[in-house]
C-alpha positions as CSV (number, residue, x, y, z in Angstrom):
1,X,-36.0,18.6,-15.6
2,X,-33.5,21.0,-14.2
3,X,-30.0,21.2,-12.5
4,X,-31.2,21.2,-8.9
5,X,-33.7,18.4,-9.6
6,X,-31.1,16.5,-11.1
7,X,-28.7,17.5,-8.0
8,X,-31.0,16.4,-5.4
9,X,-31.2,12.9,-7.5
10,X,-27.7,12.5,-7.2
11,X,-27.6,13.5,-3.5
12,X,-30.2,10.8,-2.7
13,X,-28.1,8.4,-4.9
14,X,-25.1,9.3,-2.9
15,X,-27.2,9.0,0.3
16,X,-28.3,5.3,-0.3
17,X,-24.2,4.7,-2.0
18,X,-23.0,5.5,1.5
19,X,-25.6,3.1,3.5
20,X,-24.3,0.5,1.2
21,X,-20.9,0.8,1.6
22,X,-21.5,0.5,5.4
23,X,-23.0,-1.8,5.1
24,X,-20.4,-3.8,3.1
25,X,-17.4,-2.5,5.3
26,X,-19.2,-3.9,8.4
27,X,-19.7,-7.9,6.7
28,X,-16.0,-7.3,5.4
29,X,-15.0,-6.9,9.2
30,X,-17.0,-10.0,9.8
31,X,-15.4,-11.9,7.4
32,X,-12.0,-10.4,8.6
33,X,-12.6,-12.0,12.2
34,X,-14.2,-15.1,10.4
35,X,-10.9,-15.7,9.0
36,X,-8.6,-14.7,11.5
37,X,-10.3,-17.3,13.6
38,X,-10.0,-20.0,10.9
39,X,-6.0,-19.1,10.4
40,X,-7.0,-18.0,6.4
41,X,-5.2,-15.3,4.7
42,X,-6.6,-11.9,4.6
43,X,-5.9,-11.4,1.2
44,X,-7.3,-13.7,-1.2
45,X,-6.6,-12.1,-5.0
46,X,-8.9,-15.2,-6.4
47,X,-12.0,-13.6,-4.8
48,X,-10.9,-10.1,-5.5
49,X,-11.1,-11.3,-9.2
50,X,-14.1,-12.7,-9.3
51,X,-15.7,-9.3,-7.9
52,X,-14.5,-7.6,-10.8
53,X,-15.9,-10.9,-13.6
54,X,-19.3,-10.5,-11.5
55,X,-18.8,-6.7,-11.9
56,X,-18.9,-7.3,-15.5
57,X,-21.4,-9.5,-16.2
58,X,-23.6,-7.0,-14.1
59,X,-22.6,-4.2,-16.5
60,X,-23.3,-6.0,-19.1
61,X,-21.1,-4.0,-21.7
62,X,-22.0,-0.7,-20.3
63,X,-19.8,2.3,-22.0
64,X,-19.0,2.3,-17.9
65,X,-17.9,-1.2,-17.0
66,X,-14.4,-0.3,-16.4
67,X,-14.9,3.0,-14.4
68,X,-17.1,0.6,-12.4
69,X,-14.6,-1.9,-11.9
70,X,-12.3,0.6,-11.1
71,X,-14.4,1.9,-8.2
72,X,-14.7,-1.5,-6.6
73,X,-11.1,-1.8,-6.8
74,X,-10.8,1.3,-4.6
75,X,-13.5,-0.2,-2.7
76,X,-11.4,-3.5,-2.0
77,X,-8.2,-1.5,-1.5
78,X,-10.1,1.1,1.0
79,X,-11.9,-2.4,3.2
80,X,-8.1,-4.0,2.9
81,X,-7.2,-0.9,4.6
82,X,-9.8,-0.7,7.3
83,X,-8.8,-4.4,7.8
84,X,-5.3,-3.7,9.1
85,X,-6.3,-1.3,11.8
């Protein structure tokens, strides 16, 4: 094990961490439009919630759990953003 091995594990991390998030930005836009055309509010703090309970119960009492839920709290503000433009 050294530093640069561990680097290029954490590059490759960040690598497939970026995919994702495309991913998800692009079915958040879909369910932007989905809702615009059904007249629902964009904002909906009930679901955003229930991201973070799910977020939890997939940590499973990690020593992590809340910087994890903090991060998909950025990741909801950031999509609300990209959701306005």
């Amino acid at each position: 094990m050294s530093l640069a091995h561990e680097r290029d594990k954490i590059d490759a991390i960040n690598h497939q961490l970026v995919e994702l998030l495309l991913q998800r930005f692009s079915v958040a836009d879909k369910i932007s439009q989905l809702k615009q055309a059904e007249g629902l509010p964009i904002l909906n703090p009930q679901r955003e919630a229930e991201v973070l309970t799910k977020i939890e119960t997939i940590t499973n009492g990690s020593a992590y759990t809340e910087y994890i839920k903090q991060i998909f709290v950025t990741i909801m503000n950031e999509t609300k953003k990209s959701e306005d433009k």
